[in-house]
N, C-alpha and C positions, 0 to 999 in steps of 0.2 A: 561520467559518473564521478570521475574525482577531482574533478573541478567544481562540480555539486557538493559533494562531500567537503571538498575545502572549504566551502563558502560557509557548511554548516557548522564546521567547527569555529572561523572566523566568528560568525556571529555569535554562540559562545562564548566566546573571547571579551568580545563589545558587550554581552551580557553581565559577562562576571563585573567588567568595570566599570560600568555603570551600576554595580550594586543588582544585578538583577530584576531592572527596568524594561525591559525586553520580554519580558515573562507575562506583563499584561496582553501583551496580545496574542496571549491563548485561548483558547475558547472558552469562554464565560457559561457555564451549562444552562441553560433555560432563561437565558438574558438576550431579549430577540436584537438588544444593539451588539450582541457576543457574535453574533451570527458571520460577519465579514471574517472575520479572524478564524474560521475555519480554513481558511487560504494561509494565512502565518502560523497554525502551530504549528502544521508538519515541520518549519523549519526553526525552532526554537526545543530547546533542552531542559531540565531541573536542574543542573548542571552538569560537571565534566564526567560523571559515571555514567549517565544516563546516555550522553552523548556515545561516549565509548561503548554503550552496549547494542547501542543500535549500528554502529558506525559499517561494522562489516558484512550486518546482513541490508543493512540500506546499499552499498557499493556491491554485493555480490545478485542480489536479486534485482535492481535495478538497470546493472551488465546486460543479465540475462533479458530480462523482456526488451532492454534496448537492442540488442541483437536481433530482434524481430524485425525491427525497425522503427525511427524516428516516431511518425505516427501512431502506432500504437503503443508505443510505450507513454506519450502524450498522452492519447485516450484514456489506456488503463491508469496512468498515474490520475487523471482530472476525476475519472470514476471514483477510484478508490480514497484520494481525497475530499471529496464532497460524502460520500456514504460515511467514511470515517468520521469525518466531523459530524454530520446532522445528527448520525447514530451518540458520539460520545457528548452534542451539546444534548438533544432531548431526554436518554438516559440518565449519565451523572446527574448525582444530587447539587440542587442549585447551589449555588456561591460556590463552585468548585472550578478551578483553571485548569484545563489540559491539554496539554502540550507534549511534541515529540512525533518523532518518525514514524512512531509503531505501529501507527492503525495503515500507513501509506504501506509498509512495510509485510503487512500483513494482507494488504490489498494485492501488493506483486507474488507473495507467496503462493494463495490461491488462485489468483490465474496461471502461474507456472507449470501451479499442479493440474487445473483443468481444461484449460485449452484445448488439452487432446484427446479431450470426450468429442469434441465437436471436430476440430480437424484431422483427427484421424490421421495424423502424420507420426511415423515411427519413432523419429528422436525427439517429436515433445513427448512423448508417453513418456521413454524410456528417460528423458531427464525428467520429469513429473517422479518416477518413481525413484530414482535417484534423490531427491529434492523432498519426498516423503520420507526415505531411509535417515537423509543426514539432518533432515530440520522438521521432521514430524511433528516433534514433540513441541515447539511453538506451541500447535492446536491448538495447546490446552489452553493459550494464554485470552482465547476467546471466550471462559469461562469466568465465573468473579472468583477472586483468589487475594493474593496481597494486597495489603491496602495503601494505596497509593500509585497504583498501575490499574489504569484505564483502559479494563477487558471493553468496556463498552467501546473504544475509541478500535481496538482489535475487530470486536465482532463485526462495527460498520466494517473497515478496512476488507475483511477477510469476505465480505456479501459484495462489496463494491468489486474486489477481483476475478470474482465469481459471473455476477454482471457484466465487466468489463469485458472478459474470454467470450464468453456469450452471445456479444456486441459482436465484438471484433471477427471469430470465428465459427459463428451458426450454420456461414454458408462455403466455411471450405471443402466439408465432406463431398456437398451435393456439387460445387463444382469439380471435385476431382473425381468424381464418379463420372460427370458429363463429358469430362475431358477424354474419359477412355474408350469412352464410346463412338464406330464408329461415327464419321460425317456423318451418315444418310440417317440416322438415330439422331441430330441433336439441332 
């Protein structure tokens, strides 16, 4: 993740110097050639605040689902990528760019949080509710609010993670019920 993260500041970097040419290929709202570039906004900024705001909950919720494991942290980032975008190109008002980690960001948040409706394993709840206490208040950011922060690019992100846990986790309950049971039961 922070090798990730480096990269995203780098490009930053290449952004500011090139005048902010890097910025085009953010999501174009309702411009069906916009559509590819849902793959490059998660990694492009409005500048160096925006970057910095995202910077720690991108490297700290990111940790955490990669801690699951490679592959799902894949999954859920491609999920939560693809909803964010589709959600923030079709919502936003056309001729609008949007760009930034946040809808990705918001994609790993809710999965962190719900995962453990479905797997039933102790320490995801118990970090889920930990992860509700310290970063709850996010939530809101799924709502329309300031103008110029893409709740819609949040809302996708935050359904994509949601999907993502869902994916990933619908059948750990049932397998770890199976598993308890004797042999001659399974």
């Amino acid at each position: 993740m922070a090798v990730l993260l480096a990269g995203l500041w780098v490009l930053e970097g290449l952004d500011q110097l090139s005048g902010n040419a890097l910025d085009s290929y953010g999501i174009h709202a309702r411009e069906v050639d916009g559509l590819p570039e849902i793959f490059t906004a998660p990694l492009l900024h409005a500048g160096w605040e925006h970057l910095a705001g995202n910077s720690v909950p991108f490297f700290a919720f990111g940790l955490l689902v990669l801690l699951g494991g490679v592959a799902r942290w894949a999954v859920s980032t491609l999920v939560s990528v693809v909803s964010s975008g589709l959600t923030a190109w079709l919502l936003t008002p056309a001729g609008t760019i949007v760009l930034g980690a946040s809808g990705l960001i918001f994609g790993w948040l809710t999965y962190l949080l719900v995962r453990g409706l479905w797997s039933r394993r102790p320490g995801q709840v118990v970090l889920a509710l930990v992860i509700l206490f310290l970063y709850g208040g996010l939530l809101w950011g799924v709502l329309p609010g300031a103008a110029g922060i893409s709740w819609q690019a949040h809302l996708g992100g935050a359904v994509g993670g949601v999907v993502a846990a869902w994916l990933l986790h619908r059948d750990d309950a049932t397998r770890r019920r199976a598993e308890q049971l004797p042999a001659f039961y399974r």
